[in-house]
C-alpha positions as CSV (number, residue, x, y, z in Angstrom):
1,X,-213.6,-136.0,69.0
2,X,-211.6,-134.6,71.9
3,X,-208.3,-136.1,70.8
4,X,-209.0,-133.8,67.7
5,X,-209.9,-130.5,69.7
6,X,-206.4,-131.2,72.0
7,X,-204.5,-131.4,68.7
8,X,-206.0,-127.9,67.8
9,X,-205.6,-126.2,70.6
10,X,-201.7,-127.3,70.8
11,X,-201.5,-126.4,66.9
12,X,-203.3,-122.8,67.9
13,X,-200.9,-122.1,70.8
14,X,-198.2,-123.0,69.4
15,X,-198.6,-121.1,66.2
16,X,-199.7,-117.5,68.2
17,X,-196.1,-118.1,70.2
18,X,-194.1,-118.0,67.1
19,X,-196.0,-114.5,65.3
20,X,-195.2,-113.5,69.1
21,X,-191.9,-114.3,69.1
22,X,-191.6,-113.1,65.6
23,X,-192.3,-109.5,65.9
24,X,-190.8,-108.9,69.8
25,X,-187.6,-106.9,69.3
26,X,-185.6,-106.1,72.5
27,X,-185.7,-102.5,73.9
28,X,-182.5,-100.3,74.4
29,X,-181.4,-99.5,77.6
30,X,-180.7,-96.0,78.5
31,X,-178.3,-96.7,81.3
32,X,-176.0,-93.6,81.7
33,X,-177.4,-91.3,79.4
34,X,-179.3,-88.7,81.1
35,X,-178.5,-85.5,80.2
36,X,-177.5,-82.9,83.1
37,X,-178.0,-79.0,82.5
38,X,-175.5,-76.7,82.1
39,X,-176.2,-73.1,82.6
40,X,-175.5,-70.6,79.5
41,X,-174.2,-68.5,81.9
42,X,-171.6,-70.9,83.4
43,X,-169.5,-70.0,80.5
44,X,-169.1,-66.4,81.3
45,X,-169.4,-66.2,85.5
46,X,-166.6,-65.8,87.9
47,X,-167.3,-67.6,90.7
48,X,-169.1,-71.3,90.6
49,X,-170.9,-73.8,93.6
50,X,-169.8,-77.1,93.4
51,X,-172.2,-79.8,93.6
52,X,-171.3,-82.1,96.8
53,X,-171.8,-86.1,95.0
54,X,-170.8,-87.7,98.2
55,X,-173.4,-89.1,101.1
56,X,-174.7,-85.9,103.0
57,X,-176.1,-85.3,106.3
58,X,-179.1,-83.9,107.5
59,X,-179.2,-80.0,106.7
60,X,-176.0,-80.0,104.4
61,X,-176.4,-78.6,101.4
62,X,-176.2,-80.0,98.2
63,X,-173.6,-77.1,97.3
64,X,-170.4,-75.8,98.2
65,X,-168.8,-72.5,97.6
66,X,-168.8,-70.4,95.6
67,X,-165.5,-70.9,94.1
68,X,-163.3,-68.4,92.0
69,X,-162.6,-69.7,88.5
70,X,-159.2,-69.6,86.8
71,X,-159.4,-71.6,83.9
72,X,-162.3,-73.0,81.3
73,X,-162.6,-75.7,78.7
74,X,-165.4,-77.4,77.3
75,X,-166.0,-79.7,79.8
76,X,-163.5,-79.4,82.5
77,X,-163.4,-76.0,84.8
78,X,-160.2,-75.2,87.4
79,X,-161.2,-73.5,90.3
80,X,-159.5,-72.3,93.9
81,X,-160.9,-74.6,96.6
82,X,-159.3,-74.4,99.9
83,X,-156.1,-72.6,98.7
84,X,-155.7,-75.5,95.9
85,X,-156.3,-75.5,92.0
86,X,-158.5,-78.5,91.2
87,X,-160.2,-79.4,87.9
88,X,-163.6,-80.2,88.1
89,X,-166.2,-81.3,85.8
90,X,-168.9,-78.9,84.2
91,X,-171.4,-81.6,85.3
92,X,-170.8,-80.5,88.9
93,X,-171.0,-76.7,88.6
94,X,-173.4,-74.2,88.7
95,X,-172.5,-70.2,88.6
96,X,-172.8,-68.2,91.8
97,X,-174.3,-64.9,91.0
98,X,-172.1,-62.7,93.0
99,X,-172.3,-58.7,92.8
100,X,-169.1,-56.8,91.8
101,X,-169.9,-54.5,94.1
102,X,-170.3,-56.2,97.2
103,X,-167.0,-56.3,97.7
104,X,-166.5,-52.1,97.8
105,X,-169.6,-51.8,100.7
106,X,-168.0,-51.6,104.1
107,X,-170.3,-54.1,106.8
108,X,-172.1,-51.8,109.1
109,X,-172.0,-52.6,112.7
110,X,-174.6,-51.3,115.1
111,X,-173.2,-50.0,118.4
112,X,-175.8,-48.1,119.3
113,X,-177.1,-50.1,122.3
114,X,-175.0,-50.6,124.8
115,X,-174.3,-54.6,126.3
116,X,-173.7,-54.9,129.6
117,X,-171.3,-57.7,130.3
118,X,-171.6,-57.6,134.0
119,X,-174.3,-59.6,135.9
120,X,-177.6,-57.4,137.3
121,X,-177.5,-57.7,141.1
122,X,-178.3,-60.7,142.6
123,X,-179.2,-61.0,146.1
124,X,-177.5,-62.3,148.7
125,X,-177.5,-65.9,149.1
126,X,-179.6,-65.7,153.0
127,X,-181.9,-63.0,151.2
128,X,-184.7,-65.0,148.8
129,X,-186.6,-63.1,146.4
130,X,-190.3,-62.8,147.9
131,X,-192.9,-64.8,145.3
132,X,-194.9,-63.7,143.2
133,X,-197.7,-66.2,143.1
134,X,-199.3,-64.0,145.5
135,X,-199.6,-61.1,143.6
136,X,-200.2,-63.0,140.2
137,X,-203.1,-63.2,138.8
138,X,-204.9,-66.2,138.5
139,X,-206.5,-67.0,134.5
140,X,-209.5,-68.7,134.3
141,X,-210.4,-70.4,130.7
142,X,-213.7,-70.1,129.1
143,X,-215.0,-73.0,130.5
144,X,-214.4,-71.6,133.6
145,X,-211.3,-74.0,134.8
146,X,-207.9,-72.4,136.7
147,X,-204.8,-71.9,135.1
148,X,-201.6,-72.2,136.9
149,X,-198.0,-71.8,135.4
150,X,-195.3,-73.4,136.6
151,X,-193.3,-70.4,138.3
152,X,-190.2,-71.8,136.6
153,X,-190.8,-70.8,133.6
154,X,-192.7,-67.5,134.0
């Protein structure tokens, strides 16, 4: 009776693999096709930040520019980067919202208070300034304990 029940099982296991094997198809692979979004706007703006695709550093940010546009196609924008025409791809690009009129406001400068370049007086070099952790008064916490600053940095 045994012999019969190993039979079955083999016959059972190997008949489930097959229906399995039957109806497993294989997936498809997406590899390289997500989509990257464009901006409606990129196809009417001026000026553009390109995205920076190479290793960055701490605090660099991930875009550069902006960059003034000279010509469009469909996919491929040339812009003005360092004094050069270079074609770069609308994948990289996102418009810079720059005000026309910035450019007509003069930059205020505040001279109002005046700097003094020139050192205050410093004593002579025989002549010490007298301390003040005589006349400073001493802080006491809640708990009662005694706080002293370090005179170098008060």
């Amino acid at each position: 009776m045994p012999i019969k029940i190993k039979r079955r099982s083999y016959y059972f296991c190997g008949e489930t693999q097959g229906v399995n094997a039957a109806s497993l198809t294989p997936t498809i692979r997406h590899h390289g096709q997500q989509t990257i979004f464009v901006s409606k706007d990129l196809a009417t703006c001026n000026h553009v930040f390109l995205r920076t695709d190479s290793l960055r550093k701490g605090l660099q940010p991930p875009y550069e520019g902006p960059y003034k546009v000279v010509d469009r196609t469909e996919k491929v924008f040339r812009i003005v980067r360092h004094g050069k025409e270079v074609s770069v791809s609308i994948d990289r690009l996102k418009p810079a919202y720059i005000p026309k009129e910035s450019e007509d406001f003069p930059v205020e400068v505040n001279l109002k208070e005046k700097v003094s370049l020139q050192p205050e007086e410093m004593p002579e070099s025989g002549q010490e300034k007298p301390r003040e952790s005589a006349s400073r008064q001493e802080t006491t916490t809640r708990s009662g304990r005694r706080v002293r600053f370090n005179p170098k940095y008060s």
